[in-house]
N, CA and C of each residue as an Amber inpcrd file, in Angstrom:
protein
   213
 -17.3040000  -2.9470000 -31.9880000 -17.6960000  -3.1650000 -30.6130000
 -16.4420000  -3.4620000 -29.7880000 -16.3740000  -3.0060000 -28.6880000
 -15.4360000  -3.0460000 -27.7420000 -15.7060000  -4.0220000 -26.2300000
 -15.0790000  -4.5140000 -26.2060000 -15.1390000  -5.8430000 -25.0020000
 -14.1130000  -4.9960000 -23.9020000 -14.5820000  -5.2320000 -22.7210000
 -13.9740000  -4.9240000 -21.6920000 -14.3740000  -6.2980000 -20.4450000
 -13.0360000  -6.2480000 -19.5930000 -13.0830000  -7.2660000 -18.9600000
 -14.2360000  -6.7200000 -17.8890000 -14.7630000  -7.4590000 -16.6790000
 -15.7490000  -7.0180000 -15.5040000 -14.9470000  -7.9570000 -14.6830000
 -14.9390000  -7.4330000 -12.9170000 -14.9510000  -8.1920000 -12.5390000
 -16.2340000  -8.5020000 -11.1720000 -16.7730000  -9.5630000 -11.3810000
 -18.2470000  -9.5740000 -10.1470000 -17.5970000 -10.0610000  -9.2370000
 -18.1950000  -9.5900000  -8.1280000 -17.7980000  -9.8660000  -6.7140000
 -19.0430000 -10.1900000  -5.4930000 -18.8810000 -11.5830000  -4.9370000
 -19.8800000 -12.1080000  -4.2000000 -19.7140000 -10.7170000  -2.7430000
 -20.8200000 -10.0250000  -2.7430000 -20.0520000  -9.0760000  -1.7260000
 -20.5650000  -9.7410000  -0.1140000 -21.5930000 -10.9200000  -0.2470000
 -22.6480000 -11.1420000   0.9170000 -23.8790000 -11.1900000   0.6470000
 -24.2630000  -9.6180000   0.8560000 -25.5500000  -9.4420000   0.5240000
 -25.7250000  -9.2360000  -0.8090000 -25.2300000  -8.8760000  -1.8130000
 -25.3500000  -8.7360000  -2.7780000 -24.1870000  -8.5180000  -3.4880000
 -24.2660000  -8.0610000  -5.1340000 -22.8370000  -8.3570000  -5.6780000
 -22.5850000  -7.2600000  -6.6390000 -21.1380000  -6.9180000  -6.3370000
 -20.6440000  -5.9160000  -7.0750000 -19.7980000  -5.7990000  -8.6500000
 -19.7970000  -4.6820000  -9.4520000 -18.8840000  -5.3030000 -10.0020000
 -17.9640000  -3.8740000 -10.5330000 -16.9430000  -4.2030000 -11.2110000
 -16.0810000  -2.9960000 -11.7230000 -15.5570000  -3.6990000 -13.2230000
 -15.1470000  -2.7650000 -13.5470000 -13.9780000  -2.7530000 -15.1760000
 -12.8700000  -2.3800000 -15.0310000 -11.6010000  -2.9380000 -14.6540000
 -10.1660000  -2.4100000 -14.0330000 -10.1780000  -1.7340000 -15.4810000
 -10.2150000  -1.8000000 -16.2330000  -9.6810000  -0.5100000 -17.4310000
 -10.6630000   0.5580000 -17.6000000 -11.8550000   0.8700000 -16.4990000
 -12.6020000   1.7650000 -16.8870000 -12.7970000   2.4380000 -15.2890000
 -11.3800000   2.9780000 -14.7850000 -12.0060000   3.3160000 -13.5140000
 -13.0070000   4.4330000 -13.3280000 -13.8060000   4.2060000 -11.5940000
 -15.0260000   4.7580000 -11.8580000 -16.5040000   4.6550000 -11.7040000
 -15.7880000   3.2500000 -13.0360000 -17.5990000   2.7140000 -13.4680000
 -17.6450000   0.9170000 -12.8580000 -18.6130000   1.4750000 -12.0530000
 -18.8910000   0.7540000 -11.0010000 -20.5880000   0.2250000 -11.1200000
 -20.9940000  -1.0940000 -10.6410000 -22.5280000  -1.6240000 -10.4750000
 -22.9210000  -2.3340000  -9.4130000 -23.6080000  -2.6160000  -8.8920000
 -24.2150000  -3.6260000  -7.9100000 -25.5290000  -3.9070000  -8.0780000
 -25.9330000  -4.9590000  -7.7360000 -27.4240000  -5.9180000  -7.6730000
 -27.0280000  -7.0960000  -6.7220000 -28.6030000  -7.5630000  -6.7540000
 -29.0330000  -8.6920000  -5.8490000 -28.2570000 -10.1520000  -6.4830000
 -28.0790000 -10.1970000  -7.7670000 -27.9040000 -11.3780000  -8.1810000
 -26.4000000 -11.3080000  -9.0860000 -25.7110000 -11.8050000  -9.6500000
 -25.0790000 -11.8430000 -10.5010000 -25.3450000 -11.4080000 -11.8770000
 -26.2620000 -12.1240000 -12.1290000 -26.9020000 -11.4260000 -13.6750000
 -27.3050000 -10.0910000 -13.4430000 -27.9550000  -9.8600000 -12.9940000
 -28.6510000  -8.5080000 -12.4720000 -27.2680000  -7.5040000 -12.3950000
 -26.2520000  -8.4040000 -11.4350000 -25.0560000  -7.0800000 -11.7270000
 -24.4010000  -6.8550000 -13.2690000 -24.3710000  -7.9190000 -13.6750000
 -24.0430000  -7.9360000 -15.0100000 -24.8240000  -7.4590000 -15.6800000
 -26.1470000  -7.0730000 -16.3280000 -26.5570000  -6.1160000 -16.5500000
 -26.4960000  -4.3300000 -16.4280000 -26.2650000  -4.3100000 -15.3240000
 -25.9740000  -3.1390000 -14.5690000 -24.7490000  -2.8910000 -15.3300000
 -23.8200000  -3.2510000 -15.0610000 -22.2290000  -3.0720000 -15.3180000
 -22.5020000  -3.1000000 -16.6600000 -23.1250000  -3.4730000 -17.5730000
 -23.2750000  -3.1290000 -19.1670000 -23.7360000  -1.6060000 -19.1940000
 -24.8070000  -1.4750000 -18.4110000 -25.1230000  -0.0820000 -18.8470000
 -24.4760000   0.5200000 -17.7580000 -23.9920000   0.6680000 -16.7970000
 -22.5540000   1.8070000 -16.7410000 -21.8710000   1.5620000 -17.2710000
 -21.0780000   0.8380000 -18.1150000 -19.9840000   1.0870000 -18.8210000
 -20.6840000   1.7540000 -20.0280000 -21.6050000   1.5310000 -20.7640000
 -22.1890000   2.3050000 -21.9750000 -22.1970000   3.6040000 -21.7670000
 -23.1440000   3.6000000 -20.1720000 -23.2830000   5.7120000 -19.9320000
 -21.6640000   5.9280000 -19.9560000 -20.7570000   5.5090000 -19.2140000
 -19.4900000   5.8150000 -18.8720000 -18.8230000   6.2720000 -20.4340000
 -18.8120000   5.5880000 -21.3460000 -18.1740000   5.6600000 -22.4700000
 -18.9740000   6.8540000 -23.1470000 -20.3330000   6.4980000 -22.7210000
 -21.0110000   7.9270000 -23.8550000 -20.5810000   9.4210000 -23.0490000
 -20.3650000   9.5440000 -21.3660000 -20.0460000  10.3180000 -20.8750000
 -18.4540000  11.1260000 -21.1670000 -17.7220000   9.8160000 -21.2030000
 -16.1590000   9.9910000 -21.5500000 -16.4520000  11.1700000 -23.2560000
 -17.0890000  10.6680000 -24.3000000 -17.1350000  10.7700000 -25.4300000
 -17.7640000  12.3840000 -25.2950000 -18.9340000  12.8310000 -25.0090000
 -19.8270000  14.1130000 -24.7480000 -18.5060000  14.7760000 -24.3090000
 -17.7790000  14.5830000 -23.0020000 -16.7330000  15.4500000 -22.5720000
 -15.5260000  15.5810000 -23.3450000 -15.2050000  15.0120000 -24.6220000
 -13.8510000  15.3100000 -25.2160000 -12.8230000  14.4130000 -24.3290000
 -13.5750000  13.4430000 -23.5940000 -12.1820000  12.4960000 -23.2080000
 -11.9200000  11.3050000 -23.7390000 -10.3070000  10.6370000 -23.4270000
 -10.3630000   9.7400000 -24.6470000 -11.1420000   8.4380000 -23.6230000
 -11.0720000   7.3700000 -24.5140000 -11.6200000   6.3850000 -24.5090000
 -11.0400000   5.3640000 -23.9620000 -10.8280000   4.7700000 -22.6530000
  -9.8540000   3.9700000 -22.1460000  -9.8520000   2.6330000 -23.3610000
  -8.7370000   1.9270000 -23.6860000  -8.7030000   0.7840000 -24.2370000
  -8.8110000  -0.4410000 -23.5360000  -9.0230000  -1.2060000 -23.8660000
  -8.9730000  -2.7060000 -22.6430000  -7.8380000  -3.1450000 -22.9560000
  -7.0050000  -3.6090000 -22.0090000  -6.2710000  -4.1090000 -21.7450000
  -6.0160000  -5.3050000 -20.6710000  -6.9870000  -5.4870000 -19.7560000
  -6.7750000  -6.3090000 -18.6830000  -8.2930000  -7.8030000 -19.4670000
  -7.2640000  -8.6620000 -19.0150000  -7.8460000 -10.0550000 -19.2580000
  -7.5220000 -11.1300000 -17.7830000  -8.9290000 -12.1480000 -18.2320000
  -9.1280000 -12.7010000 -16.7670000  -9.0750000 -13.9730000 -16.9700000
  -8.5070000 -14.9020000 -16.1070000  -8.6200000 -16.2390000 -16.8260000
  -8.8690000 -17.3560000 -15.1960000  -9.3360000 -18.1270000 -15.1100000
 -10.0150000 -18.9250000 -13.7910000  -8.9180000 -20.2010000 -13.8970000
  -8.0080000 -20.5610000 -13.3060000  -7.1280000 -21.3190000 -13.0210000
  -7.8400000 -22.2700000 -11.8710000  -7.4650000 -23.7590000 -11.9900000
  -7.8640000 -24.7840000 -10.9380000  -6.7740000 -25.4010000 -10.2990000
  -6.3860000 -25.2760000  -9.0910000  -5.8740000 -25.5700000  -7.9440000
  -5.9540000 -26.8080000  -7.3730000  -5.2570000 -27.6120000  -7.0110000
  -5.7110000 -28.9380000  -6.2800000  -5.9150000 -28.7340000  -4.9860000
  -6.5470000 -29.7950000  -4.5370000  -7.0930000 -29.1920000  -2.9220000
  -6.2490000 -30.6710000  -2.6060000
């Protein structure tokens, strides 16, 4: 199994998300979870799509980490 980073994004009305190592594959929903769902199964079609076409398979490489700031 292969892990790829996501990143969700509060867009307003609702929330987006992407995979910087999978450009492309893109999701949105109402909620966070909901995008996170989403963004599982485009990245799955994305990879089974990459795979059907004879293309390679992006690797992950990008990692995310939440740093705290003093106010």
């Amino acid at each position: 199994m292969t892990e790829y980073t996501i990143i969700i994004e509060d867009a307003g009305s609702n929330f987006a998300a992407y995979a910087p190592d999978v450009p492309g594959c893109v999701a949105a929903g109402e909620t966070a979870e909901e995008t996170l769902q989403l963004m599982e199964e485009a990245l799955a079609l994305h990879i089974e799509m990459l795979r059907d076409m004879g293309e390679p398979i992006p690797e992950p490489h990008v990692r995310a980490a939440v740093v705290q700031i003093a106010s």
